[in-house]
C-alpha positions as CSV (number, residue, x, y, z in Angstrom):
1,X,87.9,123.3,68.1
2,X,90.8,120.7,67.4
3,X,88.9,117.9,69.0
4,X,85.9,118.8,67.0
5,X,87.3,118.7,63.8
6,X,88.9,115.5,64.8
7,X,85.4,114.4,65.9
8,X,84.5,115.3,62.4
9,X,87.2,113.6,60.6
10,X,86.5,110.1,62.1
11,X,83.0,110.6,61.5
12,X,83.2,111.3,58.0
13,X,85.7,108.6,57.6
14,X,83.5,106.0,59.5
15,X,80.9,106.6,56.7
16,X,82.6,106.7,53.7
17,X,84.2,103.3,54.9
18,X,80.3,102.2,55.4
19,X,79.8,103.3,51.6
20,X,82.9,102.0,50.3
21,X,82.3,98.3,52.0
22,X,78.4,98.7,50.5
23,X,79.5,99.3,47.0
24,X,82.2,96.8,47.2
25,X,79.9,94.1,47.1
26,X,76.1,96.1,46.3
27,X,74.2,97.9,43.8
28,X,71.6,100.2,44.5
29,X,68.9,97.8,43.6
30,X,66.7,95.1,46.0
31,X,67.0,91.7,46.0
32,X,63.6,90.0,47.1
33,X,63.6,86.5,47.9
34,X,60.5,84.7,48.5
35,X,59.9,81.7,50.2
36,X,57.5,79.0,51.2
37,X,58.2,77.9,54.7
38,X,55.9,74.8,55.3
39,X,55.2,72.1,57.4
40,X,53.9,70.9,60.8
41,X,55.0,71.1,64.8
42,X,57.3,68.3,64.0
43,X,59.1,69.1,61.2
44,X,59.8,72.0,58.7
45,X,61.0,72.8,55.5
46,X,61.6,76.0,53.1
47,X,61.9,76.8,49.3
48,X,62.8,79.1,47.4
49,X,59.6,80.2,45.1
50,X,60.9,83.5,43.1
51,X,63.7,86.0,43.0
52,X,63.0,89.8,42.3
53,X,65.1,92.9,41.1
54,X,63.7,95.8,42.5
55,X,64.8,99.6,41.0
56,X,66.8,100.8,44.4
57,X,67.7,99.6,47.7
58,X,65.8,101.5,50.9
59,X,67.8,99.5,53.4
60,X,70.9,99.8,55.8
61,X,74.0,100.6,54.1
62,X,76.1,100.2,57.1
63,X,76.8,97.6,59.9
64,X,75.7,95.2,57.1
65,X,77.2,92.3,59.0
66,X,75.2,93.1,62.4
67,X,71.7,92.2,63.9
68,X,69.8,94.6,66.0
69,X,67.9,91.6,67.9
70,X,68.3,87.5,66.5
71,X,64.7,87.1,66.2
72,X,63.5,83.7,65.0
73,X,65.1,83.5,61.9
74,X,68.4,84.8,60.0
75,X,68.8,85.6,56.6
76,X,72.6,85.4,55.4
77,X,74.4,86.8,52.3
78,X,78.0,85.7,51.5
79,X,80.5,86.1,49.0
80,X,80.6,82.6,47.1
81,X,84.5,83.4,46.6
82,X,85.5,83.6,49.8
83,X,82.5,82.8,52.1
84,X,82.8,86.2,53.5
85,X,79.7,87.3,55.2
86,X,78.2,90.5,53.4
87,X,74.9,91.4,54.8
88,X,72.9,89.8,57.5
89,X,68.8,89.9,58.2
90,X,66.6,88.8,61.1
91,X,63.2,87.7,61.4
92,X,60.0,86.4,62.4
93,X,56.6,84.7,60.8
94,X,53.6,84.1,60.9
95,X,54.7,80.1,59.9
96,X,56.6,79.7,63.1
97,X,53.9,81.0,65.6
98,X,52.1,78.8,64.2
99,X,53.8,75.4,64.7
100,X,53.2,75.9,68.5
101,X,49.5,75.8,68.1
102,X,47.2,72.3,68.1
103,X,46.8,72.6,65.2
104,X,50.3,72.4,63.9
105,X,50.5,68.9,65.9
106,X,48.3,67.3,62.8
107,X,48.3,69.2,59.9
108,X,50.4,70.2,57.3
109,X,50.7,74.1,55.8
110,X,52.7,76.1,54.0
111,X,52.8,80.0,54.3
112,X,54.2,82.7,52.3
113,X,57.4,84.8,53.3
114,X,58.9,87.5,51.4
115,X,62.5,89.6,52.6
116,X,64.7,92.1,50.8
117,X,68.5,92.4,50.8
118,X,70.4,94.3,48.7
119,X,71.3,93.5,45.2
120,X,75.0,92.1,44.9
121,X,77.1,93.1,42.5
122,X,78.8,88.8,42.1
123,X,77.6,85.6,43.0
124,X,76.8,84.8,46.5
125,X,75.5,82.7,48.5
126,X,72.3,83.0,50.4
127,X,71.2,81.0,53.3
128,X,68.3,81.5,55.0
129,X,67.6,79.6,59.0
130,X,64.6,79.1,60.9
131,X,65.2,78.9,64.9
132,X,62.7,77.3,67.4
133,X,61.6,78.4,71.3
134,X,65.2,77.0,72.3
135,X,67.1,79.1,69.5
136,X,68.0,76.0,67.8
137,X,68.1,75.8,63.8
138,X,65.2,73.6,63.0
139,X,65.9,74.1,59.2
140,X,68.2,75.7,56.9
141,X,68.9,76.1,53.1
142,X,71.3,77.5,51.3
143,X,71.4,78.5,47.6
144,X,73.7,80.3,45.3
145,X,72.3,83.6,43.4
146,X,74.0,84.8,40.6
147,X,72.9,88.6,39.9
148,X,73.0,88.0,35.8
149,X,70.1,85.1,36.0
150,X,67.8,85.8,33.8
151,X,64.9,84.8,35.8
152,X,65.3,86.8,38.2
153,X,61.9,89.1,38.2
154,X,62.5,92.2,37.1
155,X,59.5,94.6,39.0
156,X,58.6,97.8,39.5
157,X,59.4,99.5,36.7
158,X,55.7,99.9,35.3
159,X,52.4,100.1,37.3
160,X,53.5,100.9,39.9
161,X,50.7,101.5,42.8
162,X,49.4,104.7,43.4
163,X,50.7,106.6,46.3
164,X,51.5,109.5,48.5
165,X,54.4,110.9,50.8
166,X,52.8,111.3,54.4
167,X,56.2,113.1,55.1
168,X,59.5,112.9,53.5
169,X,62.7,113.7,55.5
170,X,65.5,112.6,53.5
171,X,66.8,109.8,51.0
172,X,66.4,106.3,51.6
173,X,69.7,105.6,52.7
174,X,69.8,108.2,55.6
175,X,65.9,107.5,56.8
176,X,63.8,104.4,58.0
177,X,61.4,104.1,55.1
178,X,57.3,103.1,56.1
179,X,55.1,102.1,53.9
180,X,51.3,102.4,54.7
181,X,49.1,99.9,52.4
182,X,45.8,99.9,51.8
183,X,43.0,97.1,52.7
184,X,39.4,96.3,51.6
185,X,39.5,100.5,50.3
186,X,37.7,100.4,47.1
187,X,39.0,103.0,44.4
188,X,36.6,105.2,45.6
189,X,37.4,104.8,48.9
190,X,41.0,105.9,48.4
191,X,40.6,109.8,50.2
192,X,39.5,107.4,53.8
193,X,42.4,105.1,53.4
194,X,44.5,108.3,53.0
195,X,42.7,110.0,55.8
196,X,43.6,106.9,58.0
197,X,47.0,106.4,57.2
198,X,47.4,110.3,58.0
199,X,45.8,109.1,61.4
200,X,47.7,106.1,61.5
201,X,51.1,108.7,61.7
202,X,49.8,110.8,64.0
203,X,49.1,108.5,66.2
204,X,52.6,106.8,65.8
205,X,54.4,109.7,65.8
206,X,52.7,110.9,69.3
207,X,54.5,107.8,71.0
208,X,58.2,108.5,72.7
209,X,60.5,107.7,71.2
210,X,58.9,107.9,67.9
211,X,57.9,111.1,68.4
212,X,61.5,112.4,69.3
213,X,63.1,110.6,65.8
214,X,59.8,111.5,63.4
215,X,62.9,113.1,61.2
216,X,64.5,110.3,60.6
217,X,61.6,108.4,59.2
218,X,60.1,108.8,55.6
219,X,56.4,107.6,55.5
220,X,54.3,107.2,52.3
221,X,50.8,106.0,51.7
222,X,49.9,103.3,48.9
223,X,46.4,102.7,48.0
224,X,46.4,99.2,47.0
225,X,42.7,98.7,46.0
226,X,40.0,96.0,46.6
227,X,37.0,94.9,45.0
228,X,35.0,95.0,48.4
229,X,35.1,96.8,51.2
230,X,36.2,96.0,54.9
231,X,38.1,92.5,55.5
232,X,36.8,89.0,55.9
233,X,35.6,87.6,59.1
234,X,35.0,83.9,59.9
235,X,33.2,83.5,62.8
236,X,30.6,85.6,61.1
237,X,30.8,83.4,57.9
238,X,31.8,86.6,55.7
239,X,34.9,86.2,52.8
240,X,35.3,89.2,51.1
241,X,37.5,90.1,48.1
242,X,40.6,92.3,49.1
243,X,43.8,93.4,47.5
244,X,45.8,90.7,50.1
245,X,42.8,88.6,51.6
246,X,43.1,89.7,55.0
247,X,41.2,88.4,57.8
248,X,40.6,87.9,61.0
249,X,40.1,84.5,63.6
250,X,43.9,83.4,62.3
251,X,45.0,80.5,64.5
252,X,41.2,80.5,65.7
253,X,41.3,83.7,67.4
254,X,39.0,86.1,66.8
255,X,40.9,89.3,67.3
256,X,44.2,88.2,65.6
257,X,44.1,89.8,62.0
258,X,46.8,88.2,59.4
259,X,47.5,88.0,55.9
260,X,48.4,85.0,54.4
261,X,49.1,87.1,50.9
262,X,52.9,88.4,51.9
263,X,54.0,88.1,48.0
264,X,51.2,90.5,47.3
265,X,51.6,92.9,49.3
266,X,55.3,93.2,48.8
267,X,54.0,93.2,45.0
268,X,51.8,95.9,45.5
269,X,54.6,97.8,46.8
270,X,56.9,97.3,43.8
271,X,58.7,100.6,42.8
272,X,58.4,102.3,45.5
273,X,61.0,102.3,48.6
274,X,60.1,100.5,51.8
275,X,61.9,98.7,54.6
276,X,59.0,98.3,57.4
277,X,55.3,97.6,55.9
278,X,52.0,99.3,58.1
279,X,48.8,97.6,56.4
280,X,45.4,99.5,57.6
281,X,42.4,97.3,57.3
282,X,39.0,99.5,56.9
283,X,37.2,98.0,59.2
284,X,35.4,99.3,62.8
285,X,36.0,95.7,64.2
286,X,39.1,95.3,67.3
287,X,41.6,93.6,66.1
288,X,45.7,93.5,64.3
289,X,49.0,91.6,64.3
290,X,52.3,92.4,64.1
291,X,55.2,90.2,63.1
292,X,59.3,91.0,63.6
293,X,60.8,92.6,60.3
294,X,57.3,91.2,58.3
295,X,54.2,93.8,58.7
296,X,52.3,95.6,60.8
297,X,48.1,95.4,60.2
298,X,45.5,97.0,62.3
299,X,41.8,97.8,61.5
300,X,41.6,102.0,60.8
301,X,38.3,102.6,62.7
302,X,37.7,101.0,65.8
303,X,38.1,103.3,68.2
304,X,41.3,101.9,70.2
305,X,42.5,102.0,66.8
306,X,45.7,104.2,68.0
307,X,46.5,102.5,70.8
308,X,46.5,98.8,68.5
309,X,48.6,100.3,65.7
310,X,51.6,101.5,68.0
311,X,51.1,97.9,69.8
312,X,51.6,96.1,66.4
313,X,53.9,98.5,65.6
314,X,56.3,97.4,68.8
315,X,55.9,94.1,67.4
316,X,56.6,94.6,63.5
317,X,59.8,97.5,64.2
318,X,60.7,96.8,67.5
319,X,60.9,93.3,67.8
320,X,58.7,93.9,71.4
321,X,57.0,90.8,73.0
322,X,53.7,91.3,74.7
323,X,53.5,91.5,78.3
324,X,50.2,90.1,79.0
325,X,49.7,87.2,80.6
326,X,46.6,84.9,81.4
327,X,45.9,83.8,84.8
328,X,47.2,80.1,85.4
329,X,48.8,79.3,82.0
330,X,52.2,78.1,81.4
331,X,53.0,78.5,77.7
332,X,56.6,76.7,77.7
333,X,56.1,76.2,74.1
334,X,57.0,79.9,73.3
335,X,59.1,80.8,76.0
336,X,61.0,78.2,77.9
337,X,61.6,79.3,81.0
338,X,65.2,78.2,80.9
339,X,65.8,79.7,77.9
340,X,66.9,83.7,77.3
341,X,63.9,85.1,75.1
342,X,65.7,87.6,72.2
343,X,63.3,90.2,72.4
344,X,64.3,92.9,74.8
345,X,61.3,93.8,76.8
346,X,61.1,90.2,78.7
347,X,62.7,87.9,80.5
348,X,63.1,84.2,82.2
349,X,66.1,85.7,84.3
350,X,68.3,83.0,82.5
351,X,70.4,86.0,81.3
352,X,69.2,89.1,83.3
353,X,72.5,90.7,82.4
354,X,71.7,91.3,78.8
355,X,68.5,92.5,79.4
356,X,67.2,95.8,81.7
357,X,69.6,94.8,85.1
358,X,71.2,98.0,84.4
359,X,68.2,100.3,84.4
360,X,66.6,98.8,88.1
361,X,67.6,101.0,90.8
362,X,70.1,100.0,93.4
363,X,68.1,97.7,96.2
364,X,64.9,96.5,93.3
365,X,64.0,93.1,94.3
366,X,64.1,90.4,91.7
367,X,61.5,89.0,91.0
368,X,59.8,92.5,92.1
369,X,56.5,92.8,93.8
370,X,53.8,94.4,92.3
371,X,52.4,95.6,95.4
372,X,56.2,97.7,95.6
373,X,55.3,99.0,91.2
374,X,55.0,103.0,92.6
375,X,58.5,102.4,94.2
376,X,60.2,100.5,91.1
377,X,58.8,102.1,87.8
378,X,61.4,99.8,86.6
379,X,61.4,96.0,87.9
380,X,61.0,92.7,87.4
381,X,57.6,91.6,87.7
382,X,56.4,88.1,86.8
383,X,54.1,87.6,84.1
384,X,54.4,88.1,80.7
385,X,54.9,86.8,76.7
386,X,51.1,85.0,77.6
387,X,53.1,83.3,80.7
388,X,51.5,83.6,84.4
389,X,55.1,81.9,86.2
390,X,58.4,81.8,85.0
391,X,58.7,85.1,82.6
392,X,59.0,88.6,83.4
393,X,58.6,92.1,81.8
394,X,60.3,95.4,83.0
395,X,57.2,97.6,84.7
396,X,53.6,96.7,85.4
397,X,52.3,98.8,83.1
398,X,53.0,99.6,79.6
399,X,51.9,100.2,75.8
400,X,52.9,96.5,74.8
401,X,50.7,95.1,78.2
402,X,47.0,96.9,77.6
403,X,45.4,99.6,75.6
404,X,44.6,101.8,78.2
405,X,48.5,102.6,79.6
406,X,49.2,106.0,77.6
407,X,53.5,105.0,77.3
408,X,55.5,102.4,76.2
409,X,57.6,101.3,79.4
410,X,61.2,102.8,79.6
411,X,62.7,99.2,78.8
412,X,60.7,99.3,75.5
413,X,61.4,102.3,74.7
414,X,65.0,102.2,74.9
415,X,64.3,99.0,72.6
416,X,62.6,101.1,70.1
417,X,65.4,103.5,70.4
418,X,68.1,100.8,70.0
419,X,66.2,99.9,66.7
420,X,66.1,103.5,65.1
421,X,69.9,103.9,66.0
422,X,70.7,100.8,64.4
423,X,68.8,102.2,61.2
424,X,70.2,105.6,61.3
425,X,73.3,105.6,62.5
């Protein structure tokens, strides 16, 4: 009994330090920060477009000063008096997969990027990095913020977008907060979208080790309306008019479904609490994306649609790379195979250590042999993150290789676990 009480103590101490260091420095109000990341494969810039106030702060309010996985880019808040670091950020876009394509060789773009932090109570400074393939910083900028400017957006606090709590387990601060937007619905399509985004946690929820945490998740629905129905498709020569202009062939493939629209769709969820963003696209063709700490999208009625939204899903929450490969390609560009990929469900064996050595069983060759998969559910199998040589993911099989495996592998779903903990704990 002694030993639990102590147990107790400590814990309740651990997290009242979490809340005094939070309110030290925060407010219970968002600070969105949207950017313009832009460029070509050569070289790349970012500005700063617009500041926002939003009415309360969904996000972590401990281990502010940690990152779950680096991804490819860091956001980092600091206290201009002292340069002490008070909150840290990681991410991915949308921008930086696409520098490695042809494209990106000859052209110029810009693309949209908005991320939250919480509001600060004093000046601080804000610097946000972009990383390439190597983990180098290609670009950085850094900015002061002062919470009094007047021109910071205030939003949210009117017309706000209609919407509805697929489940509701707790406050903000003690749950991971989804938020499920709406996609070429018309108003009068709004009972589907709501159908399909009560499909959409179903289907997320049936996944380990989802399915084991659904209580520490909140999930609500927020029908964000279009003039037309279903999303735009290029190949087919159709543009269609839709709350964030979603569409599919992005980069040129047909399959890969994007939104170029980020500051809408964070305005469309204005007022409302969110951390991790789901967008469902009414539309029966195959296709999605998912991008680290950005958003989740997935069409709602083609008929792998379940399997597609937990794949994005790994992406978007998890930070998971796919584990397909194609037959005879080499594609350096993303993964060097001298290089340590971040995301935990592949590797180039550069750093093994840090990645599943500890879940093979004693005597697992490395590399592993796929002809040997029924011995080692757990291996090292080459092939993987689009590369036939030089990268390898944990099992044969798994969630984030096809659509027909029913599981995530046990490498990603530890991941995935990792992830909620971080969150939660």
């Amino acid at each position: 009994m002694k030993s639990y009480l102590l147990f107790v103590l400590c814990l309740l101490a651990s997290m009242t330090g979490y809340a005094q260091e939070f309110d030290a420095h925060f407010e219970n109000r968002t600070l969105r920060l949207d950017y313009i990341f832009s460029g070509d494969a050569a070289h790349q810039s970012v500005c700063l477009s617009e500041m926002s106030v939003l009415p309360s702060w969904a996000g972590r309010r401990h281990r502010l000063g940690e990152l779950p996985l680096s991804g490819n880019g860091q956001i980092t808040v600091r206290d201009v008096r002292n340069h002490q670091t008070l909150y840290v950020t990681s991410f991915s876009s949308l921008f930086q997969e696409w520098i490695a394509t042809e494209e990106a060789k000859t052209k110029q773009r810009g693309f949209e990027n908005s991320f939250l932090v919480p509001f600060p109570l004093h000046p601080v400074e804000i610097e946000i990095a972009l990383y390439n393939a190597r983990h180098e910083v290609t670009v950085r900028l850094a900015q002061t913020v002062d919470p009094k400017d007047i021109l910071i957006h205030r939003r949210g606090l009117s017309h706000i977008t209609p919407h509805r709590y697929l489940q509701q387990n707790g406050t903000p601060e003690k749950c991971i907060d989804i938020a499920i937007l709406a996609e070429g619905y018309k108003p009068e399509e709004a009972g589907v979208f709501y159908q399909d985004a009560e499909r959409a946690v179903a289907s997320l929820f049936d996944y380990t080790p989802f399915k084991e945490n659904r209580s520490r998740f909140n999930v609500v629905a927020v029908m964000s309306p279009s003039v037309d129905s279903n999303v735009s498709i290029p190949k087919e020569g159709v543009w269609r008019q839709t709350a964030f202009g979603s569409h599919f062939s992005t980069f040129y493939s047909d399959r890969y479904l994007t939104t170029q629209q980020v500051f809408a769709v964070h305005n469309a969820l204005a007022g409302i609490d969110y951390e991790h963003i789901i967008i469902l696209a009414n539309s029966e063709e195959y296709g999605g994306g998912g991008i680290y700490h950005s958003y989740t999208l997935s069409t709602a009625h083609h008929p792998t649609f379940k399997e597609v939204i937990v794949h994005e899903f790994g992406h978007a929450f998890g930070g998971l790379a796919d584990e397909y490969f194609y037959e005879d390609d080499f594609n350096s560009d993303t993964y060097p195979t001298d290089v340590e990929p971040w995301e935990p469900n592949i590797t180039t064996l550069v750093d093994f250590d840090a990645k599943w050595k500890d879940l093979l069983n004693p005597g697992t060759p490395v590399p592993t042999p796929v002809s040997e998969k029924a011995k080692h559910p757990v291996g090292v199998y080459e092939g993987g993150g689009y590369s036939f040589k030089g990268v390898y993911r944990p099992a044969d099989e798994c969630r984030m290789r096809n659509n027909t495996y029913p599981t995530f592998c046990p490498v990603c779903e530890r991941g995935i676990g990792r992830i909620i903990d971080f969150y939660t704990e």
